[in-house]
KEZASE-141891 format. One record per atom (N, C-alpha, C, O): x, y, z. Coordinates in steps of 0.1 Angstrom, whole numbers, padded with zeros to 4 digits, always signed. Example, Ala and Ser with C-alpha at 12.3 -4.5 7.8 and 13.67 -1.06 7.14 Angstrom:
<rs>
+0132-0057+0078 +0123-0045+0078 +0132-0033+0078 +0142-0033+0085 +0128-0022+0071 +0137-0011+0071 +0129+0000+0079 +0134+0011+0080 
</rs>
This chain:
<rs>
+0053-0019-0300 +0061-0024-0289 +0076-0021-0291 +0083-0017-0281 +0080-0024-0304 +0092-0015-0304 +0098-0006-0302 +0110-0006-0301 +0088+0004-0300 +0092+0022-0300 +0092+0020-0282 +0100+0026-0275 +0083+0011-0277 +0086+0008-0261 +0101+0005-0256 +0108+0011-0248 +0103-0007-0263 +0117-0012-0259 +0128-0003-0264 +0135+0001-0255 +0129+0000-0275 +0137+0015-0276 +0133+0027-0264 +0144+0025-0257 +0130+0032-0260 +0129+0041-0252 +0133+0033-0240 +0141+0038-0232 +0130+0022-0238 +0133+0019-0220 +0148+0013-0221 +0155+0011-0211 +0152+0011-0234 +0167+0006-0232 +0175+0025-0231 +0184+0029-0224 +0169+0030-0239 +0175+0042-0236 +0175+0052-0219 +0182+0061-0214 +0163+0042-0215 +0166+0051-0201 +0174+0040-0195 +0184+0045-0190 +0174+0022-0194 +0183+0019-0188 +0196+0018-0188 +0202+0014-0178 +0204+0022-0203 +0215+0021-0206 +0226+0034-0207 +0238+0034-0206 +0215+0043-0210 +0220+0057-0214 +0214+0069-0200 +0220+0078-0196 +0206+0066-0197 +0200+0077-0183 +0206+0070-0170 +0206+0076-0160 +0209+0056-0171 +0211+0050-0161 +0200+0046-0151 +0204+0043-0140 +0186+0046-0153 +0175+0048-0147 +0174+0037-0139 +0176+0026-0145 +0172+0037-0127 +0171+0021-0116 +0162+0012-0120 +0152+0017-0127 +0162-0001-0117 +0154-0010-0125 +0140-0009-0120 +0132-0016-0126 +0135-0002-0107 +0122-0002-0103 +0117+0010-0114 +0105+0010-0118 +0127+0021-0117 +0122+0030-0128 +0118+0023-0142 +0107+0024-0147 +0129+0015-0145 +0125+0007-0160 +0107-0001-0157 +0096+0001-0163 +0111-0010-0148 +0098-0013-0148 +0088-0007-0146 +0079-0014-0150 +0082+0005-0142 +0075+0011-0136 +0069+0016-0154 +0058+0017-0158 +0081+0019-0161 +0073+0032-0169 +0069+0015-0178 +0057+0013-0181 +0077+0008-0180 +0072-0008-0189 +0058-0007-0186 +0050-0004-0195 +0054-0009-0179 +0044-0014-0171 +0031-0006-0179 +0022-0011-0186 +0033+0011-0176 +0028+0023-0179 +0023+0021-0192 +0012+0021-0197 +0041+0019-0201 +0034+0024-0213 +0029+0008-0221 +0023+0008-0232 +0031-0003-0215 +0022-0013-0219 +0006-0014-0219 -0001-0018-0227 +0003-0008-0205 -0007-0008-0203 -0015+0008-0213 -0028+0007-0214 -0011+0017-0218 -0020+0029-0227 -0018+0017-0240 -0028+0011-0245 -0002+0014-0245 -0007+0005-0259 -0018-0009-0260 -0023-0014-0270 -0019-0012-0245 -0030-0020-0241 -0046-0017-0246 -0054-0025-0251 -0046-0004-0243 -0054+0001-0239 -0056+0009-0258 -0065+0006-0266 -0050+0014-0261 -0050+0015-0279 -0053+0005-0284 -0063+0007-0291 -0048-0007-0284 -0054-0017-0292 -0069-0024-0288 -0074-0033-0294 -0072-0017-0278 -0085-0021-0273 -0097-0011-0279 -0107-0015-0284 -0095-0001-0276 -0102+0011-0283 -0097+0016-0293 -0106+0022-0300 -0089+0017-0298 -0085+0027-0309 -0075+0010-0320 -0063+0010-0321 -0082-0001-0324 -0080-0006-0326 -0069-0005-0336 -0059-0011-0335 -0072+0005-0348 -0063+0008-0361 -0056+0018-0358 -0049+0023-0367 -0056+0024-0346 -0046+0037-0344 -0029+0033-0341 -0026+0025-0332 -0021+0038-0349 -0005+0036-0350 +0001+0045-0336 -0008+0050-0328 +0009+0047-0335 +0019+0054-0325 +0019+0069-0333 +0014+0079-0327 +0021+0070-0339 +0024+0080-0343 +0010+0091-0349 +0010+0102-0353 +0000+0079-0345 -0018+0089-0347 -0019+0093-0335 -0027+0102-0335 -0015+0090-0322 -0023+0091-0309 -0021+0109-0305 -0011+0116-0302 -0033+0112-0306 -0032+0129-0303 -0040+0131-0287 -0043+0123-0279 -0041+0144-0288 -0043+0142-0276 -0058+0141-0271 -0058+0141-0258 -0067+0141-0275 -0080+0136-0276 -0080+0119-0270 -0085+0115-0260 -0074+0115-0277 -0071+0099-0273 -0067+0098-0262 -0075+0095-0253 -0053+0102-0258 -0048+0105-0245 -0060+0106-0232 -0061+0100-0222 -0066+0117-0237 -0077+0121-0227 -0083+0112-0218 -0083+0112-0206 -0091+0102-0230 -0101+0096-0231 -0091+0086-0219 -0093+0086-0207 -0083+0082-0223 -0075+0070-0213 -0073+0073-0204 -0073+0064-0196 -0070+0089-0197 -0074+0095-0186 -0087+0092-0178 -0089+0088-0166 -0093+0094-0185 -0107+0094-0180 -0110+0081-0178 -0119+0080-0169 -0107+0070-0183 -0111+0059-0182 -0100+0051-0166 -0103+0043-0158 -0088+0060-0169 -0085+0059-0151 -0090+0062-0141 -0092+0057-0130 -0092+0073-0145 -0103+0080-0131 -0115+0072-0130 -0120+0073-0118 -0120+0065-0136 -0133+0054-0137 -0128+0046-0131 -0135+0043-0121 -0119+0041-0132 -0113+0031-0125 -0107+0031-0107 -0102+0022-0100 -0109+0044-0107 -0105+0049-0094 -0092+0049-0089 -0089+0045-0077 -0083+0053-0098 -0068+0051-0097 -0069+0066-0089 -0078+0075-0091 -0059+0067-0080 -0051+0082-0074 -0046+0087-0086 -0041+0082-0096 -0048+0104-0083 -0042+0113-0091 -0033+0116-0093 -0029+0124-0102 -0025+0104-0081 -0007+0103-0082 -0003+0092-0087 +0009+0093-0089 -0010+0080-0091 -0005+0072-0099 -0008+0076-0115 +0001+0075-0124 -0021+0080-0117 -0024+0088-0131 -0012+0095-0129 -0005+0090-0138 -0003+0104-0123 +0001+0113-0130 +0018+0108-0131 +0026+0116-0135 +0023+0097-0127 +0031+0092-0125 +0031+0086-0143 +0041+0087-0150 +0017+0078-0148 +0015+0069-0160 +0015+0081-0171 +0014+0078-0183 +0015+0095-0167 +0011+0104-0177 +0025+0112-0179 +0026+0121-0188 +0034+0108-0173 +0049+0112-0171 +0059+0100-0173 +0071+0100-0175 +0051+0090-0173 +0062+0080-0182 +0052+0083-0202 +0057+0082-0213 +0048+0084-0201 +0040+0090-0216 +0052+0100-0220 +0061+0098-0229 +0048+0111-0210 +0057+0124-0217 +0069+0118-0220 +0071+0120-0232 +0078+0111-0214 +0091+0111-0215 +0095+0099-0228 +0105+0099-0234 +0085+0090-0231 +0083+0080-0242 +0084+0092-0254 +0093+0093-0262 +0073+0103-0252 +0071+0113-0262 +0090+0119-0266 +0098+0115-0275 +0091+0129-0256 +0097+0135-0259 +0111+0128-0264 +0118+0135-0272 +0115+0116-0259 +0125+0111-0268 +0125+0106-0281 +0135+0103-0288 +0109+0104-0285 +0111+0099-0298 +0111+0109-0309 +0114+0109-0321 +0104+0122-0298 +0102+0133-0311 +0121+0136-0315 +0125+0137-0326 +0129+0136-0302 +0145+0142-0299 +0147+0133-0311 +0149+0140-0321 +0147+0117-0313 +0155+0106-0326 +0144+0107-0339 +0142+0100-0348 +0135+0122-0334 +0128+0121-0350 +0119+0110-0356 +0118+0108-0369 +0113+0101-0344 +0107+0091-0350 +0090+0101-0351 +0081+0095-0357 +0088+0111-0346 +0075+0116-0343 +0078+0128-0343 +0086+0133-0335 +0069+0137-0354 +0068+0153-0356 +0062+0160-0347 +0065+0171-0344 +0052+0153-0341 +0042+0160-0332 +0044+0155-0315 +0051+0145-0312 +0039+0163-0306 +0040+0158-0292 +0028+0161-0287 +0025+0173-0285 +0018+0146-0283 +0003+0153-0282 -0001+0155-0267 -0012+0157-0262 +0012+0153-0259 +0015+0153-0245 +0016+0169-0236 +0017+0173-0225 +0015+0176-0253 +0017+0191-0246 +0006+0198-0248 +0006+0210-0243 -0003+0196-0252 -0021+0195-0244 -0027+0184-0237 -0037+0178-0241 -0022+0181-0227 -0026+0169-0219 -0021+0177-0207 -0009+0180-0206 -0032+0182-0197 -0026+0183-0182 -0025+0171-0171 -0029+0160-0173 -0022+0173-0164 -0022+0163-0150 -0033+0164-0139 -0038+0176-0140 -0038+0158-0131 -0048+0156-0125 -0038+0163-0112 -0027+0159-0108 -0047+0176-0107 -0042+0179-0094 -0040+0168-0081 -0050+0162-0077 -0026+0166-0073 -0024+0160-0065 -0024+0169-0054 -0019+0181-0056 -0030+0165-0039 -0032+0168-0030 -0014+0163-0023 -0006+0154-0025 -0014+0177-0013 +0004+0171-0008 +0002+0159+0002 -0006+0159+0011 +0010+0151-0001 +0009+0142+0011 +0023+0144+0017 +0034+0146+0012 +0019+0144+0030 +0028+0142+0041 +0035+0132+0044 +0029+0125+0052 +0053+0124+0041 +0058+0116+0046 +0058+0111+0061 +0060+0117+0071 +0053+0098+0059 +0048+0096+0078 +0065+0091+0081 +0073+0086+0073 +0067+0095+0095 +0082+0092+0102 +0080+0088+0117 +0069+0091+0122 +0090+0081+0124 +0090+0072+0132 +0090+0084+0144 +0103+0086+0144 +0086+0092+0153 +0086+0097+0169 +0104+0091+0171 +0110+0081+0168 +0107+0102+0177 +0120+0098+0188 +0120+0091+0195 +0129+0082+0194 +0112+0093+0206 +0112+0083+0214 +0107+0068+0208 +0108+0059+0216 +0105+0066+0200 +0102+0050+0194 +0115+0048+0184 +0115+0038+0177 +0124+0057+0182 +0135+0055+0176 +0145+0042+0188 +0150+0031+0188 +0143+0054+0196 +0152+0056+0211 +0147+0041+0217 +0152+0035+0227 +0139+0037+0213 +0127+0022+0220 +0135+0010+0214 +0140+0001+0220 +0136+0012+0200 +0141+0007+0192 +0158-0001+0191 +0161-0011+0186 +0166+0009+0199 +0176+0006+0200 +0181+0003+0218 +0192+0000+0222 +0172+0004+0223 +0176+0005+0240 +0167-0009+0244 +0170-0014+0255 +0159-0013+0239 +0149-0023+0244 +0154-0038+0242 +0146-0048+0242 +0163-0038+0241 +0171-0053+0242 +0166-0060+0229 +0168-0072+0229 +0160-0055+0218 +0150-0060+0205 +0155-0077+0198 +0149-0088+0197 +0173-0068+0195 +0181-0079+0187 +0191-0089+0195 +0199-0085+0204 +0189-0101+0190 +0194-0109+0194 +0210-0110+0195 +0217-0106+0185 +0218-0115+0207 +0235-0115+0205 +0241-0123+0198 +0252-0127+0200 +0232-0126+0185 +0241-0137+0176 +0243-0129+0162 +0238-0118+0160 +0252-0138+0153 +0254-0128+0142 +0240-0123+0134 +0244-0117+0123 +0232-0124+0135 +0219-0123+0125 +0212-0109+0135 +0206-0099+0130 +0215-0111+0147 +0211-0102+0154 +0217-0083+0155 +0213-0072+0158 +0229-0088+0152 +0240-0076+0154 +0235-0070+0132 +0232-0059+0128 +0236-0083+0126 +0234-0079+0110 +0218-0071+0112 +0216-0060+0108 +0211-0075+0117 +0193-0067+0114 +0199-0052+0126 +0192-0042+0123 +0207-0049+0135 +0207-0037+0141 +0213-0028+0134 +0208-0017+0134 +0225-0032+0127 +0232-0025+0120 +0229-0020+0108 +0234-0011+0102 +0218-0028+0103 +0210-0028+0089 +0202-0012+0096 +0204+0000+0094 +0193-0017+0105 +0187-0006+0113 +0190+0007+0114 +0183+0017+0112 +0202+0005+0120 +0211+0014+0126 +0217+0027+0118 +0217+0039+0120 +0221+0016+0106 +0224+0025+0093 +0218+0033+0085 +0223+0042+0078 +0205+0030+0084 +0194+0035+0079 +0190+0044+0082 +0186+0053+0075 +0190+0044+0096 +0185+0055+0106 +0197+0069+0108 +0194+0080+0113 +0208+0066+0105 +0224+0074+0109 +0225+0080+0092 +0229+0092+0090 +0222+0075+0085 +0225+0084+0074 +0213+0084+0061 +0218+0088+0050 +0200+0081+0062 +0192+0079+0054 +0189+0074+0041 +0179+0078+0035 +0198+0066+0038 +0203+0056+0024 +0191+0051+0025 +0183+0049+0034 +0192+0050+0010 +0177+0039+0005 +0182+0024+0006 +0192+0018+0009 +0168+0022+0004 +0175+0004+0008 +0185+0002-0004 +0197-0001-0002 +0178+0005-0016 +0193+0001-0029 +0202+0004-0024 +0209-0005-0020 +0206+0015-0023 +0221+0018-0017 +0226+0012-0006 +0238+0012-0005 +0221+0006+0003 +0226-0002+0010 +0227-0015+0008 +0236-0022+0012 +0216-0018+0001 +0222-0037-0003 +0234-0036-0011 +0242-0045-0012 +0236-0027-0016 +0249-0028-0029 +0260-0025-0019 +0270-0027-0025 +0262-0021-0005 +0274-0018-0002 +0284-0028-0001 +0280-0039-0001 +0296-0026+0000 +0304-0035+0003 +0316-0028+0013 +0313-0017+0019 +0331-0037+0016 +0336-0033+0029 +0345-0022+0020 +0347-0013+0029 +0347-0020+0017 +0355-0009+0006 +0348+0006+0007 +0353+0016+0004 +0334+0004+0010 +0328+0016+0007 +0328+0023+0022 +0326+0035+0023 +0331+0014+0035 +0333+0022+0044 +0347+0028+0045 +0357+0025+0038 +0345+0042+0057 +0358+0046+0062 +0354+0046+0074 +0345+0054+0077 +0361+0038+0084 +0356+0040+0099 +0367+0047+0103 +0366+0051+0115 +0377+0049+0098 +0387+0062+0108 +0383+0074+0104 +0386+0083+0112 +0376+0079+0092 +0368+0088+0092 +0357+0093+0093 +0354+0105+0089 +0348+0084+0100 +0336+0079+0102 +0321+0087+0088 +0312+0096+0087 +0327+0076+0079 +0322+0081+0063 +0318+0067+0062 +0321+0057+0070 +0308+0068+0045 +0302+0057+0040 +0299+0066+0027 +0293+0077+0027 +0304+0058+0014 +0305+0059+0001 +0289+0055-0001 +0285+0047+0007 +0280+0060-0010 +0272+0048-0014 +0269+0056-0033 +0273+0066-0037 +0261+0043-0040 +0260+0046-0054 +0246+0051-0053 +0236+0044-0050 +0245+0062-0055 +0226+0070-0057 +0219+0063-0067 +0223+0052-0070 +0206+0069-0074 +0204+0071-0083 +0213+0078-0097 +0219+0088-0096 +0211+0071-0107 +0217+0074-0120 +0233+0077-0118 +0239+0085-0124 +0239+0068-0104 +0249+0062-0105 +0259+0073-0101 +0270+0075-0106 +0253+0081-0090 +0258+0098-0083 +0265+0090-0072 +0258+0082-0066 +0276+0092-0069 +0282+0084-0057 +0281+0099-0047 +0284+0110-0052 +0277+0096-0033 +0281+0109-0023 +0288+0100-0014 +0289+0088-0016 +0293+0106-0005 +0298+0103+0011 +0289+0112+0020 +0286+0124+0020 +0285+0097+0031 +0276+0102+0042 +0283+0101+0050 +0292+0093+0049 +0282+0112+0063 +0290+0110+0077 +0282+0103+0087 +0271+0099+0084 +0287+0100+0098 +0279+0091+0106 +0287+0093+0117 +0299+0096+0115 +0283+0092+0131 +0286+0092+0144 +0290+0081+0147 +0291+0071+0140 +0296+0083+0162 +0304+0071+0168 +0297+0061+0173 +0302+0051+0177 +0282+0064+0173 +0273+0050+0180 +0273+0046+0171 +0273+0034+0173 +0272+0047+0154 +0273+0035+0140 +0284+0031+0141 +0283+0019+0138 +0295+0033+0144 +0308+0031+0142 +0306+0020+0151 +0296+0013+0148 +0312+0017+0161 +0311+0011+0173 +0304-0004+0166 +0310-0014+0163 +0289-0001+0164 +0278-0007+0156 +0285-0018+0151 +0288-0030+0154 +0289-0009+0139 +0295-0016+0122 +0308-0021+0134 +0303-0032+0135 +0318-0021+0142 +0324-0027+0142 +0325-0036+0148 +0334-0044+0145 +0317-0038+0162 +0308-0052+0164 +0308-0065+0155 +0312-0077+0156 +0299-0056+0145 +0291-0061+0130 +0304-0070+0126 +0307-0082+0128 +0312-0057+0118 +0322-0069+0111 +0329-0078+0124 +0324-0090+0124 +0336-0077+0130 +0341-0087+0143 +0330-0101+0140 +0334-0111+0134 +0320-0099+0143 +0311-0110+0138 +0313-0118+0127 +0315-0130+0129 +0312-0111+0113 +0312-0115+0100 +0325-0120+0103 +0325-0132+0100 +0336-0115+0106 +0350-0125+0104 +0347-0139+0115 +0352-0150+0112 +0342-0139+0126 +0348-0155+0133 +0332-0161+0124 +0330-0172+0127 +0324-0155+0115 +0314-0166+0110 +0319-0169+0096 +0315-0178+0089 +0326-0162+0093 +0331-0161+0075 +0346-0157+0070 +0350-0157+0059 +0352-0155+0081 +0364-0149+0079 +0370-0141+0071 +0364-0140+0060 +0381-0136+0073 +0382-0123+0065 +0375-0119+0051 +0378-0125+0041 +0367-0107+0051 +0363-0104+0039 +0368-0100+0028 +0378-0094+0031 +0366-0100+0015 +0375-0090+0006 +0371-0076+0005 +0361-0073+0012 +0376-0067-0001 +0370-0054+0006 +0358-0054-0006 +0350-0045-0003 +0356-0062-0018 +0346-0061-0022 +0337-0067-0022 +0331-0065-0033 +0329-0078-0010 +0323-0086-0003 +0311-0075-0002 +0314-0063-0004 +0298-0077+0000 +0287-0072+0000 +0286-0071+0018 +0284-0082+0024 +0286-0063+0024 +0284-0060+0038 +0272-0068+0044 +0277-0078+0049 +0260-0068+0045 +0246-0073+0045 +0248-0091+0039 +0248-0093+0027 +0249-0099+0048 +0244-0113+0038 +0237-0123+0049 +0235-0121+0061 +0233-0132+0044 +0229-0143+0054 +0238-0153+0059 +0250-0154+0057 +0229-0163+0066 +0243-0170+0072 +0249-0176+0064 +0260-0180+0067 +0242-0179+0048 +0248-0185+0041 +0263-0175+0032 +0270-0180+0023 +0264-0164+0037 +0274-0155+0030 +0265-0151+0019 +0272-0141+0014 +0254-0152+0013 +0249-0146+0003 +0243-0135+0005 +0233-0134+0013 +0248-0123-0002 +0237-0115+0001 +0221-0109+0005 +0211-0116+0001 +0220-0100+0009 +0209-0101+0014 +0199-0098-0002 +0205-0093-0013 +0190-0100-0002 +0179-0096-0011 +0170-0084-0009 +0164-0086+0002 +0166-0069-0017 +0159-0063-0011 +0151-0069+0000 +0150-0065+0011 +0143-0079-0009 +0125-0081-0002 +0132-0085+0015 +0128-0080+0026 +0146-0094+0013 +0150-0096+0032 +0155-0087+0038 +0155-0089+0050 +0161-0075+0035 +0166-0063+0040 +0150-0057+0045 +0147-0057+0057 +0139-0055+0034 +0125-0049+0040 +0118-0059+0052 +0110-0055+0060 +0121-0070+0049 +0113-0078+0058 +0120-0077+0074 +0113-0079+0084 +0132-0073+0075 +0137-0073+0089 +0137-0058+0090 +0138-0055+0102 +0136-0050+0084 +0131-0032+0089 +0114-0034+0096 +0112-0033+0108 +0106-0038+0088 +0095-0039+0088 +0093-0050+0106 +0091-0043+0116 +0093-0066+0108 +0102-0068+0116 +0102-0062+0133 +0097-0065+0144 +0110-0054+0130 +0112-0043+0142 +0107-0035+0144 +0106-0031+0155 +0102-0026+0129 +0093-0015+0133 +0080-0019+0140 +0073-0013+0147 +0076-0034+0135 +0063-0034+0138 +0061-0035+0157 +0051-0035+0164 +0075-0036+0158 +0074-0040+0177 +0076-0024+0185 +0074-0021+0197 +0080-0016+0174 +0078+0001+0182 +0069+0011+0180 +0066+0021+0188 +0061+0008+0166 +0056+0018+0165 +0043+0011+0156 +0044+0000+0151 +0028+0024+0156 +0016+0014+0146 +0014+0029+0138 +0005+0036+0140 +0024+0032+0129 +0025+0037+0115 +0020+0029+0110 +0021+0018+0114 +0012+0033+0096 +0003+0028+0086 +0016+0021+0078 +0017+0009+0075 +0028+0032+0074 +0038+0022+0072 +0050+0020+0076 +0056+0029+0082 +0056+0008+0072 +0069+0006+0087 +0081-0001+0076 +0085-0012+0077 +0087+0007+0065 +0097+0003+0054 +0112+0008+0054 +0116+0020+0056 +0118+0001+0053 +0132+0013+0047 +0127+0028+0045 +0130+0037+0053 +0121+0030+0037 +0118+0045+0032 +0113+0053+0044 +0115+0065+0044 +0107+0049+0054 +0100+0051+0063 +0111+0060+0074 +0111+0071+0080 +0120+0050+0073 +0134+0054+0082 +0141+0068+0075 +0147+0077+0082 +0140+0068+0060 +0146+0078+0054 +0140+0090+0057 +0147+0100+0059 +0124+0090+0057 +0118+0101+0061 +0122+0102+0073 +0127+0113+0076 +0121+0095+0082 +0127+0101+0095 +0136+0108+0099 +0136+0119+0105 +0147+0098+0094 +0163+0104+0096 +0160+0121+0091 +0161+0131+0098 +0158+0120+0079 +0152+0137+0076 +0144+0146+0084 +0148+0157+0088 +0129+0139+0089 +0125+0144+0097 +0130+0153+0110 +0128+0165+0113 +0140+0141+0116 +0142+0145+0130 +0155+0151+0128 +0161+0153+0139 +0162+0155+0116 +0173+0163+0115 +0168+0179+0116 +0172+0188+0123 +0158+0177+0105 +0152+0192+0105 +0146+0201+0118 +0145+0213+0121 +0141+0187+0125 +0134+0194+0139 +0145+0199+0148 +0143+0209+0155 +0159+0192+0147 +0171+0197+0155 +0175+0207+0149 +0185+0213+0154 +0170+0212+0138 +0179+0227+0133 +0187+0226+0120 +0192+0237+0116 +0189+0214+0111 +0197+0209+0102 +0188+0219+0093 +0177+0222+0093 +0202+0223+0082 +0193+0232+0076 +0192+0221+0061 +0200+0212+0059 +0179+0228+0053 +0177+0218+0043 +0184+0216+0030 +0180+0208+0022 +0197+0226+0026 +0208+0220+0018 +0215+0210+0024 +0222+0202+0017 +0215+0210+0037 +0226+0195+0038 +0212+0188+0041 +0216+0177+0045 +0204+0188+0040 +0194+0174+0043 +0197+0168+0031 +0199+0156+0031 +0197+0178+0019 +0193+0176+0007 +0202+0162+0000 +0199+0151-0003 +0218+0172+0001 +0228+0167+0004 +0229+0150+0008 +0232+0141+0000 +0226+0148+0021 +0228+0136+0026 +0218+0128+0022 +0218+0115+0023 +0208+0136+0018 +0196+0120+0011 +0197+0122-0001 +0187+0119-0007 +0208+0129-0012 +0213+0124-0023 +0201+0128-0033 +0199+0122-0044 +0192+0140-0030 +0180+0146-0038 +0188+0155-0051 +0198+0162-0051 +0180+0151-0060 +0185+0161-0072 +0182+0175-0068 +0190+0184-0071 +0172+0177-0063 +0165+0192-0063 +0164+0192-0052 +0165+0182-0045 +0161+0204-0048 +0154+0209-0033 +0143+0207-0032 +0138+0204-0020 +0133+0207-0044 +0122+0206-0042 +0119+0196-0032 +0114+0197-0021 +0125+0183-0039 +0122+0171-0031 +0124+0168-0016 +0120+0158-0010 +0131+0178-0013 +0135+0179+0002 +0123+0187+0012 +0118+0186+0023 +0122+0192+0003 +0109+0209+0007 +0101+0199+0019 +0100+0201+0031 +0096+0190+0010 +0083+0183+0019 +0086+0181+0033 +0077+0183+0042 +0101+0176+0039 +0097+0178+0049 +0097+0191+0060 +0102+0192+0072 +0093+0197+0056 +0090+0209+0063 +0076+0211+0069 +0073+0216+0080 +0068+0208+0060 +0055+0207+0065 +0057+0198+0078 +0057+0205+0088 +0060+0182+0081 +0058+0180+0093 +0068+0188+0101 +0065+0187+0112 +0078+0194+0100 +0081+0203+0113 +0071+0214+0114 +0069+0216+0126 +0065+0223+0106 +0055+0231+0107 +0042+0226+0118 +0037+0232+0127 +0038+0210+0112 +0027+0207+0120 +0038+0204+0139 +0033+0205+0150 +0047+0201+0136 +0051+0200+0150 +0049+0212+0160 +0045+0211+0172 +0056+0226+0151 +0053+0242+0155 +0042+0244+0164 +0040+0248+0175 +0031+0238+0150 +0015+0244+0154 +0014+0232+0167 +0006+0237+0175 +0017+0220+0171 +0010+0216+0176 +0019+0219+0192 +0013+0216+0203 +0032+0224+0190 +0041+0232+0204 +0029+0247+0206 +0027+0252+0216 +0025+0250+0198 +0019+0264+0199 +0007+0265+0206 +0003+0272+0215 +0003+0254+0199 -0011+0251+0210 -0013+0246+0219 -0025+0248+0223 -0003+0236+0227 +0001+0235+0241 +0005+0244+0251 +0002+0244+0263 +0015+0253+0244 +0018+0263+0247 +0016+0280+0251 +0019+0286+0261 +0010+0283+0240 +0004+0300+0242 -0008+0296+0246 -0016+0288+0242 -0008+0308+0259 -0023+0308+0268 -0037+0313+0258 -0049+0314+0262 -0033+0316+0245 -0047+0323+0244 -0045+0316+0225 -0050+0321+0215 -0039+0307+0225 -0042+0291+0213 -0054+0288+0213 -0058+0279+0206 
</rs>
């Protein structure tokens, strides 16, 4: 359990890794040392080859875990691996005959336009401050594609409304500037006008998002009021912050946005991770094509 907590302090302290990452791989690699001391009762860390490994694979697949959660638990392994071989606690890496279980592409589901457009025109939110705070939460999500982390952390410092910009902190602590149009603007300044006759002047490092008590919002209440309102426009399987992110992406790409600035504005390390949404504009193509051409 040691060689655990060493490695996860090194991704939280030194990689900067977000705390849903810390937990996620905890979780992982508790659960194979779990799973060692259950089967391979007398086996050390430093015996587990890759035979062993296997067998714990397989005993997921028994279990009927997705090929994307296995391969997610077989990638917090490698990375346990490879840093301890890097501080020399382990000569061997038995993670490099271990493949991954082929994943099928899934397609990010996104919100239709016109249920965006429903969303903000249908009289939804209420004219009090709680109401103007859940549109602008909305609003924002949808104008520049921030994850929810990045937006609970904002504060009044991180806007520029004569520039119509917004600072936010990424992953592993990458600050960008997103731009944003004059209907957020307008929005946000509504918003704050609000926040001052209920709380008065803010400091500029005041958390933007709070309740009526001035406390910040908490993820799980930022998701509960996305979720909320999606549920009154649209019957997506799912209706989250993230949901909005694929959108905002989505419906950029269908207007012509080319996919380095998508990349760009949702703050992706790689392109790869952007790639995906292309497939749903493809399926949009094929399904204009076949409405379309007389002999479809």
């Amino acid at each position: 359990m040691n060689l655990i907590n060493t490695f996860l302090s090194f991704l939280q302290f030194e990689k900067r890794a977000s705390e849903h990452t810390v937990i996620s791989y905890r979780n992982d690699l508790e659960q194979f040392w779990g799973y060692l001391l259950q089967a391979f009762p007398d086996t050390e860390w430093k015996e587990v080859d890759a035979a062993i490994i296997r067998t714990w694979i397989i005993t997921l697949m028994e279990e009927k875990l997705t090929p994307r959660s296995i391969n997610r638990k077989i990638s917090a392994l490698k990375s346990f691996y490879k840093y301890h071989i890097k501080m020399g606690v382990f000569k061997t890496n038995p993670m490099l005959q271990v493949h991954t279980p082929k994943v099928s592409q899934r397609l990010p589901q996104f919100v239709e336009e016109n249920d965006m457009d429903k969303l903000f025109s249908a009289n939804l939110f209420e004219d009090n401050f709680e109401g103007w705070r859940d549109r602008t939460i909305l609003e924002l999500f949808y104008a520049t594609g921030m994850r929810l982390s990045e937006l609970q952390m904002l504060t009044f410092n991180d806007f520029d409304l004569y520039n119509n910009q917004v600072k936010v902190l990424g992953k592993r602590n990458k600050e960008r500037i997103i731009p944003f149009g004059n209907t957020l603007k307008n929005i946000l300044s509504k918003y704050v006008e609000l926040y001052h006759e209920n709380f008065g002047s803010p400091a500029q490092n005041n958390f933007v998002f709070v309740n009526v008590k001035e406390k910040q919002l908490a993820k799980k209440n930022i998701y509960t009021i996305v979720r909320k309102y999606l549920d009154m426009i649209t019957t997506i399987e799912k209706r989250s912050p993230h949901i909005i992110r694929h959108t905002f992406a989505t419906h950029l790409l269908n207007r012509g946005a080319d996919l380095n600035t998508i990349k760009e504005l949702l703050g992706h390390s790689s392109l790869a991770a952007t790639q995906v949404y292309t497939h749903n504009s493809i399926e949009k193509l094929k399904s204009i094509y076949q409405q379309a051409h007389p002999r479809a």
